[in-house]
C-alpha positions as CSV (number, residue, x, y, z in Angstrom):
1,X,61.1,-98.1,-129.9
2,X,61.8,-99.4,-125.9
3,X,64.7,-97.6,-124.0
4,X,66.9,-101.1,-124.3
5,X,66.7,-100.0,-128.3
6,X,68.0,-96.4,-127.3
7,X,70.3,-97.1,-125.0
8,X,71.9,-99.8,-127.6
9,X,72.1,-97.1,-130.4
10,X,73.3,-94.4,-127.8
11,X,76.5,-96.4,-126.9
12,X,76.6,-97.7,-131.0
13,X,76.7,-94.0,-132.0
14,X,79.0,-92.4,-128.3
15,X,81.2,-96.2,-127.1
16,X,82.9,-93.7,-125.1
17,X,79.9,-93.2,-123.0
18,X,80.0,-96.9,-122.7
19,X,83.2,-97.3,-121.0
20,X,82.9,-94.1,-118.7
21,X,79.9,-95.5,-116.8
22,X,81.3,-98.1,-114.9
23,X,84.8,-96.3,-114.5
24,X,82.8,-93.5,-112.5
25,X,81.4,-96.1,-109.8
26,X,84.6,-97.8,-109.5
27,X,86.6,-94.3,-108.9
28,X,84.2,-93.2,-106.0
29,X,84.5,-96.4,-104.1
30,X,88.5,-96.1,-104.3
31,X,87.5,-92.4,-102.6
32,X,85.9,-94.4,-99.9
33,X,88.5,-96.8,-99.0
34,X,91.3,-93.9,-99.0
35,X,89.1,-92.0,-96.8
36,X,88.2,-94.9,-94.3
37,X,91.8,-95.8,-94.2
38,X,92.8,-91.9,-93.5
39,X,90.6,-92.3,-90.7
40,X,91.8,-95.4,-89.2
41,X,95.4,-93.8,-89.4
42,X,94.1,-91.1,-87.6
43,X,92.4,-92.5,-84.8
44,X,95.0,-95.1,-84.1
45,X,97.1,-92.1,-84.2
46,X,95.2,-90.1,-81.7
47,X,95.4,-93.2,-79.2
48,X,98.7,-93.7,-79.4
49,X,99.6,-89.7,-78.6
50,X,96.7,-90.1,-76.1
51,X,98.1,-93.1,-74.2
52,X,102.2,-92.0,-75.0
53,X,100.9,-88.7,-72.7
54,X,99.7,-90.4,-70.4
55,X,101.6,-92.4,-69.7
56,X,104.9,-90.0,-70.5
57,X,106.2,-86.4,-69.7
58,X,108.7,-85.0,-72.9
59,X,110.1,-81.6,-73.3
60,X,112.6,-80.6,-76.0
61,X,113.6,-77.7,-73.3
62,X,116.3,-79.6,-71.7
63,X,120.3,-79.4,-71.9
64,X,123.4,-81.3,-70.9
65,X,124.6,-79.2,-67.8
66,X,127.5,-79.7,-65.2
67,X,130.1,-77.7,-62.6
68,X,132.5,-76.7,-64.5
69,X,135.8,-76.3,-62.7
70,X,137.9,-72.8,-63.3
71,X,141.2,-72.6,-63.0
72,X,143.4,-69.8,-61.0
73,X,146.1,-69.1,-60.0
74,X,146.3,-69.3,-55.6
75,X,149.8,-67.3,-55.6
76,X,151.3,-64.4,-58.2
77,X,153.8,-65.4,-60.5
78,X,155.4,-65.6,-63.6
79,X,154.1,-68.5,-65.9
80,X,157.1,-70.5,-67.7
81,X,154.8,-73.4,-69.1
82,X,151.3,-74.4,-70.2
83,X,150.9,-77.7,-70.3
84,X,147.9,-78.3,-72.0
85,X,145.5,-76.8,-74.9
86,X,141.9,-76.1,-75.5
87,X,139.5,-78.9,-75.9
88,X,142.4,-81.3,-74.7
89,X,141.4,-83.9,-72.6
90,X,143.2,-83.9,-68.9
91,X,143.5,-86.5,-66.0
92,X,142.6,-85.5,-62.7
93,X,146.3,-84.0,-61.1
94,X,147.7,-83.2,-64.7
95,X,149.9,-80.5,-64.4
96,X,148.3,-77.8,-66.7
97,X,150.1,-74.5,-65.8
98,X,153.5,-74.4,-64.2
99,X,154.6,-71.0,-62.5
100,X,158.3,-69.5,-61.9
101,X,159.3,-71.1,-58.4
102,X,162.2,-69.4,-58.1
103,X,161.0,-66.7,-55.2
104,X,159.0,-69.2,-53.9
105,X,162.2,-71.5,-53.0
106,X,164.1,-68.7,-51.7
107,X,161.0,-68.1,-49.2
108,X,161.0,-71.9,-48.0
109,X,164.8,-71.4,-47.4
110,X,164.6,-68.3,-45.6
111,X,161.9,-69.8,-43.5
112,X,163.8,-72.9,-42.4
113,X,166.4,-70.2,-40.9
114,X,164.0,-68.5,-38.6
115,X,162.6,-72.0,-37.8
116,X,166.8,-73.0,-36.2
117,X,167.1,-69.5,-34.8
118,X,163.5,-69.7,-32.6
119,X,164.8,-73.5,-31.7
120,X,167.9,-72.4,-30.8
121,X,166.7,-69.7,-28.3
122,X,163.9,-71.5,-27.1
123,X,166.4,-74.3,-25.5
124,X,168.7,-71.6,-24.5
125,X,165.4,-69.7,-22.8
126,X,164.2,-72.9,-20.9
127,X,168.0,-73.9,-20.1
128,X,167.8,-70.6,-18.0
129,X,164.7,-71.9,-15.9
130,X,165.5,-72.2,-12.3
131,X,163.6,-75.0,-10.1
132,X,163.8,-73.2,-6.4
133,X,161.7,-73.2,-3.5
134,X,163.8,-70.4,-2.3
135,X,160.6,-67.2,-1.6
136,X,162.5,-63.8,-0.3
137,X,160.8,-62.5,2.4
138,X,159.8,-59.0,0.6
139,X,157.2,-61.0,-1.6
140,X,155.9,-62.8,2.1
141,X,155.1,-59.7,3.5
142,X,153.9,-58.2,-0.1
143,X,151.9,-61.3,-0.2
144,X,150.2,-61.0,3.5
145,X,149.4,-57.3,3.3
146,X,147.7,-58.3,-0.1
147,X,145.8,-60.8,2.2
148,X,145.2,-58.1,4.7
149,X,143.8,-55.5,2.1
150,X,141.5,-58.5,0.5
151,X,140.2,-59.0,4.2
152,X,139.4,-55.2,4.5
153,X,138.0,-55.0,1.7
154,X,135.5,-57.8,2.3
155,X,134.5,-56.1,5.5
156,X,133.7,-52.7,3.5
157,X,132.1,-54.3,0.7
158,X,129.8,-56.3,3.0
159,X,129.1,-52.7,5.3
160,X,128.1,-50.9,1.8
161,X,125.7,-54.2,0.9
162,X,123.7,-53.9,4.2
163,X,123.2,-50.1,3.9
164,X,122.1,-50.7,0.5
165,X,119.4,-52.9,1.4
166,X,118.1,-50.5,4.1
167,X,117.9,-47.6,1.4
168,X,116.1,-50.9,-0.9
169,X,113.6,-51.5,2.1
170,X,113.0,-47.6,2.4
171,X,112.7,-46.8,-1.2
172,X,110.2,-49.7,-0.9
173,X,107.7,-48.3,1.4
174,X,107.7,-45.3,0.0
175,X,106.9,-46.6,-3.4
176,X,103.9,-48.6,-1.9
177,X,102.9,-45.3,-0.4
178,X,103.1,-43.2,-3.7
179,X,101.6,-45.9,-5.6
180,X,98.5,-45.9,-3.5
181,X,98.0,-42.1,-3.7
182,X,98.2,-42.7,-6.8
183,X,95.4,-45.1,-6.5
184,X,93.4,-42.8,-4.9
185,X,94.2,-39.9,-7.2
186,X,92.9,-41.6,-9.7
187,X,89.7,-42.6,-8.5
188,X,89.1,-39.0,-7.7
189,X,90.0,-37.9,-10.9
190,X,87.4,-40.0,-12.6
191,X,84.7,-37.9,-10.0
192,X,86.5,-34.9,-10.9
193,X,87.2,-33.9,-7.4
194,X,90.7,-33.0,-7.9
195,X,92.6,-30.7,-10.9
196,X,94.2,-32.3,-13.6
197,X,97.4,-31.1,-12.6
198,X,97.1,-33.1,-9.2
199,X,97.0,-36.4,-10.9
200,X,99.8,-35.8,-12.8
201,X,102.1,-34.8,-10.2
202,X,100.9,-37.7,-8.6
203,X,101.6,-39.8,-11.8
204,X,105.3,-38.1,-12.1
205,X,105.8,-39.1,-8.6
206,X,104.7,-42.7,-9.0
207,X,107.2,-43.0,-11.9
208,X,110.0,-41.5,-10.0
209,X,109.1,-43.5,-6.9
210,X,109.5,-46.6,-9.0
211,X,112.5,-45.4,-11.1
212,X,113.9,-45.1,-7.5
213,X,113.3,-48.2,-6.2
214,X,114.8,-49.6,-9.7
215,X,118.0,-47.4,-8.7
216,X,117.9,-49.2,-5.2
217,X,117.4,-52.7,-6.4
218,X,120.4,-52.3,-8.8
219,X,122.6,-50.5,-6.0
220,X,121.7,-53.9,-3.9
221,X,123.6,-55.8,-7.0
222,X,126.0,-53.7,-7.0
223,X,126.9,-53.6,-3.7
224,X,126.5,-57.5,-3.5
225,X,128.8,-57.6,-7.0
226,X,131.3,-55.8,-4.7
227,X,131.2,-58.1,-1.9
228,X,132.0,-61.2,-4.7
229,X,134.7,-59.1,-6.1
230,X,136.2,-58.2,-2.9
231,X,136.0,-62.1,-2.2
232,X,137.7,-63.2,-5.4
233,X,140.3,-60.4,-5.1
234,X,140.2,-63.0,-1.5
235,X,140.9,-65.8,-3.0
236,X,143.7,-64.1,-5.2
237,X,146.0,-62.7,-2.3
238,X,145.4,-66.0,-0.9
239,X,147.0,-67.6,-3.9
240,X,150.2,-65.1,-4.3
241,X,150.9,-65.4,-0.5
242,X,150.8,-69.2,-1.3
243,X,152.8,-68.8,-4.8
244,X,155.3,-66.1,-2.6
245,X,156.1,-68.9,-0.2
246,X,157.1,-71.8,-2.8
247,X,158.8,-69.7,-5.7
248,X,160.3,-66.7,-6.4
249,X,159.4,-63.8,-9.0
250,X,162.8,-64.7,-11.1
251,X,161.4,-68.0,-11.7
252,X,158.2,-66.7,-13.4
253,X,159.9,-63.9,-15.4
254,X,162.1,-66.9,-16.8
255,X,160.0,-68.9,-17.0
256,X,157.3,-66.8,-19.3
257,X,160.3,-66.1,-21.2
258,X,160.8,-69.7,-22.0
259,X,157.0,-70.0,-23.2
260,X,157.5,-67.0,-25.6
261,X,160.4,-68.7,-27.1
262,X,158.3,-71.6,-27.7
263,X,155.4,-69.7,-29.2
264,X,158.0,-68.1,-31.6
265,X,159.0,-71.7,-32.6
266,X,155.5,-72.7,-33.3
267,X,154.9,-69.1,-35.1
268,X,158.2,-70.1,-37.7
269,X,157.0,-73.5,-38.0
270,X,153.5,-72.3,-39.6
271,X,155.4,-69.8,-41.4
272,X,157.7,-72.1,-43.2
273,X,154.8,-74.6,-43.9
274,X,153.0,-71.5,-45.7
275,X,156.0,-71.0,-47.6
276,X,156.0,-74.9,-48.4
277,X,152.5,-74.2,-49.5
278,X,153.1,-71.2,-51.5
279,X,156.1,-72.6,-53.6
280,X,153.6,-76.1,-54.2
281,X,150.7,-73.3,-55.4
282,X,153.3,-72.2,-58.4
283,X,152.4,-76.4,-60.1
284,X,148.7,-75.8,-61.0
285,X,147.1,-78.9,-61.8
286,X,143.4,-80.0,-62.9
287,X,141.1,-80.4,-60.0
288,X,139.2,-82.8,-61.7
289,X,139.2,-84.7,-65.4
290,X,137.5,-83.1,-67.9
291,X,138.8,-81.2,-71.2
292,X,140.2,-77.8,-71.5
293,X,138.0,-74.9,-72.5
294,X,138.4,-71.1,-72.8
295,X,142.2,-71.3,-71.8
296,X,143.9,-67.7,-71.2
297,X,147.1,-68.7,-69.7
298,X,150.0,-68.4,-72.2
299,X,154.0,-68.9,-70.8
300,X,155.7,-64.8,-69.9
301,X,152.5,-63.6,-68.1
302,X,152.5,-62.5,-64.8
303,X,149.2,-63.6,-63.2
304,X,147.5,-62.8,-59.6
305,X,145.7,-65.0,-57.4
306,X,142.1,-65.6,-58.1
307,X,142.8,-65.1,-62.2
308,X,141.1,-67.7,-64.6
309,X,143.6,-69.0,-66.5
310,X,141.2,-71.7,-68.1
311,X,138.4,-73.8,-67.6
312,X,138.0,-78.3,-66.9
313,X,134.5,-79.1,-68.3
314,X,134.3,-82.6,-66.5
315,X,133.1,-85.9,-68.4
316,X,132.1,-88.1,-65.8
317,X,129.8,-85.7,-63.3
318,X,127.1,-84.5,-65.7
319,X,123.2,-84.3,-65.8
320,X,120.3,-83.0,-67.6
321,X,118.8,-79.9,-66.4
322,X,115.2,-80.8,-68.2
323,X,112.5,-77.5,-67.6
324,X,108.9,-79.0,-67.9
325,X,105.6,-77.3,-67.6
326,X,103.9,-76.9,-64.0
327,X,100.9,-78.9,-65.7
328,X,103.5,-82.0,-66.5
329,X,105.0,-82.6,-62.7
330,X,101.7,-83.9,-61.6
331,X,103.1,-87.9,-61.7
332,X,106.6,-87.4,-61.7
333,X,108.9,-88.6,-58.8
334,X,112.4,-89.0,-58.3
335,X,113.9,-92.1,-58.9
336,X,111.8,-92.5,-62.1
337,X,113.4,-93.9,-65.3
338,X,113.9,-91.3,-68.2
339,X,114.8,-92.2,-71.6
340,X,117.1,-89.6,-72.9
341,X,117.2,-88.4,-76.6
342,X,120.7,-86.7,-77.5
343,X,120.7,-84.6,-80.8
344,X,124.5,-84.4,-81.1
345,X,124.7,-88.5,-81.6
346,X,121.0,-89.1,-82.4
347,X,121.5,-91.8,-79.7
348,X,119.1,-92.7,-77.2
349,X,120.6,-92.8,-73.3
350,X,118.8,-94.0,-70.1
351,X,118.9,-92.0,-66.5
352,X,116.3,-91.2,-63.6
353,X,115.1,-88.2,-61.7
354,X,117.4,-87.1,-59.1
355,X,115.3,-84.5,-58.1
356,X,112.8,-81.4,-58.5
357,X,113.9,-77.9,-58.3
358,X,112.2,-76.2,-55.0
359,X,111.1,-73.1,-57.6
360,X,110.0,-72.7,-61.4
361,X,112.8,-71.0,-63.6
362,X,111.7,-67.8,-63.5
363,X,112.3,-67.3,-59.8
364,X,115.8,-67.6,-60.0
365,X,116.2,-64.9,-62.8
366,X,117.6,-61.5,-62.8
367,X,114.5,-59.8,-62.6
368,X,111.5,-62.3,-61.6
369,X,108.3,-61.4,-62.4
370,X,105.8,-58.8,-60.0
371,X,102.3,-60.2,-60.0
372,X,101.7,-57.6,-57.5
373,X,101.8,-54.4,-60.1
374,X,98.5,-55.2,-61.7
375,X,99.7,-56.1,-65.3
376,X,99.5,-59.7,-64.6
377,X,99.3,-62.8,-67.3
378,X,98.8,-66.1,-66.4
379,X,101.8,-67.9,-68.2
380,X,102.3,-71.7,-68.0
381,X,105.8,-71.6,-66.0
382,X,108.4,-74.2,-66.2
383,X,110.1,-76.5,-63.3
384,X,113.7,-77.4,-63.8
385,X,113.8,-81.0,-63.0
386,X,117.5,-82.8,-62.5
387,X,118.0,-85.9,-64.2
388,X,121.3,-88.2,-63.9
389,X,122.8,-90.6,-66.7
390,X,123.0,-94.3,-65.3
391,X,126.6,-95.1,-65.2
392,X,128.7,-96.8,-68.1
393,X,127.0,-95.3,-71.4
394,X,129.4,-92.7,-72.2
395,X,132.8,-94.4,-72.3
396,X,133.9,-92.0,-75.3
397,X,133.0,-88.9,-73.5
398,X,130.7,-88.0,-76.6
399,X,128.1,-86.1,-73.9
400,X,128.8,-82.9,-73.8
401,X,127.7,-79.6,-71.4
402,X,125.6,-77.7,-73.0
403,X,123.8,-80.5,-75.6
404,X,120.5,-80.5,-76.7
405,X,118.3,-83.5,-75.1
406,X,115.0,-84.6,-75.2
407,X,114.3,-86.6,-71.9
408,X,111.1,-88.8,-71.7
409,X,110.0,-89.5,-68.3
410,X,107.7,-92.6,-67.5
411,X,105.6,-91.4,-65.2
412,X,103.6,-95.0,-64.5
């Protein structure tokens, strides 16, 4: 019997056998094509993460960040009325906290009064100003002997000038002297032909030589300081004998009595515009709009200046403070475009790069790092990088501080 008779009565007797064969070949190329296309997903996978970094910088380490504005209070006072409630949303100049003006009103009045009584002596002061040439002639002769004394006083300074030069010009020659002994000395010192303590009494003597002639040279100022004093003190008696002759004393004393009423004029004036000030403090309103957070303030406290009494998160002047790796700033420039992925709306926003911080994170910690101490590990650091919204996409105010984000830069 041939093996085409056996194999005919092998699948007569198993038919099972029959139909398994072919099923096996088919199954084993379906293994193939699943593989190959695995593999084609794959690689066309691997491109388009290769090209996506390439050509783009994401981080998932990135927030929604802004100023927010506290609020205090910039006077004390008792609170009669808030305004407004947490997460309300305010208009800039919305009054949000008003205080008890009562005191404050009182102060303005009071302030007004001293204001009428400084005008009212002030014109009464500079009614009282005389205009007179009349000069008595005690204040002439006061006046000339002044004159006389400046004179004198020239003459001495002058006399004490020259004879501080001549002790100068001395002090001088001597020191040239000393200082060439000294020369000497030490030239001999280095043959060993005089004692040790010869060249330092001839050292001592240099420095006191010089220390003198320092002590001349400033007696020469001195002395010429005196001269220029004496001739401005000159000048001076000049100026009263002159002064003496075209006005009398009275006239001054009323005179500088009349300018002291008119400081105290100007001094009420400030005060009742701080006052005016200080009673427009007790209306708190918001700096800036924005919605109420963390609010404190609650009507019958007594607050102090500088307390937070709540906080405006603003709306409008946000950005995304986005920390990317050092290894990921290599293409990236401010004024690029940045597609930014909020979490909170699953919306995605557009903005650009404003600009990269001058440090990574960690420098402006608490405690930054000390690479110094020996323990050191290379850690990939992070550079916060600024990023602004382009204008008109959040007309709802849905963007809040503190948000989740996931900015994509395009870096080409």
């Amino acid at each position: 019997m041939n093996h085409a008779d056996d194999r005919q009565q092998e699948m007569q007797s198993n038919p099972r056998s029959a139909v398994r064969a072919p099923g096996s070949t088919n199954g084993n190329g379906k293994k193939k094509r699943i593989a190959l296309v695995v593999l084609a997903i794959l690689l066309v996978s691997g491109v388009g993460i290769w090209y996506h970094s390439s050509r783009f910088a994401t981080t998932d380490d990135a927030q929604i960040a802004a100023y927010l504005h506290p609020i205090s209070a910039r006077v004390p006072g008792y609170v009669t009325k808030v305004t407004v409630d947490d997460t309300q949303y305010v208009e800039k100049g919305t009054v949000l906290v008003q205080l008890d003006p009562t005191d404050y009103q009182v102060a303005v009045e009071l302030a007004k009064a001293h204001l009428a009584q400084a005008q009212a002596e002030a014109s009464a002061a500079m009614g009282g100003v005389p205009i007179t040439s009349v000069s008595t002639l005690s204040q002439v002769n006061s006046a000339e002997a002044g004159v006389q004394g400046a004179q004198a006083g020239i003459l001495a300074a002058e006399k004490q000038f020259q004879e501080a030069e001549a002790r100068l010009t001395q002090t001088e020659a001597n020191n040239v002297k000393i200082q060439d002994d000294l020369e000497r000395y030490r030239q001999l010192i280095g043959k060993r032909e005089i004692s040790r303590q010869q060249y330092d009494e001839a050292v001592a003597a240099s420095k006191a030589s010089a220390a003198a002639v320092a002590g001349a040279q400033a007696g020469v100022a001195a002395a010429d300081q005196q001269v220029t004093e004496a001739r401005s003190r000159m000048q001076d008696a000049e100026a009263a004998l002159r002064s003496a002759h075209t006005r009398p004393e009275q006239m001054q004393v009323t005179r500088a009595k009349a300018q002291a009423a008119a400081a105290a004029v100007e001094e009420a004036e400030a005060q009742l515009h701080r006052a005016e000030l200080d009673l427009q403090y007790t209306t708190i309103v918001a700096p800036a709009e924005g919605i109420v957070g963390k609010r404190t303030a609650v009507a019958g406290q007594n607050v102090a200046p500088g307390q937070t009494l709540m906080t405006i998160v603003p709306t409008r002047d946000i950005w995304v403070t986005a920390n990317f790796k050092e290894t990921e700033l290599k293409g990236m420039r401010p004024g690029q475009s940045v597609k930014i992925h909020v979490d909170a709306t699953d919306r995605d926003y557009t903005g650009k790069i404003q600009g990269i911080a001058g440090a990574t994170g960690v420098q402006f910690s608490l405690l930054p790092p000390e690479n110094a101490t020996g323990n050191y590990v290379k850690v990939v650091q992070r550079v916060p990088v600024r990023i602004v919204f382009d204008p008109g996409q959040d007309p709802n105010h849905l963007l809040q501080v503190g948000l989740s984000v996931e900015p994509s830069v395009r870096l080409h």
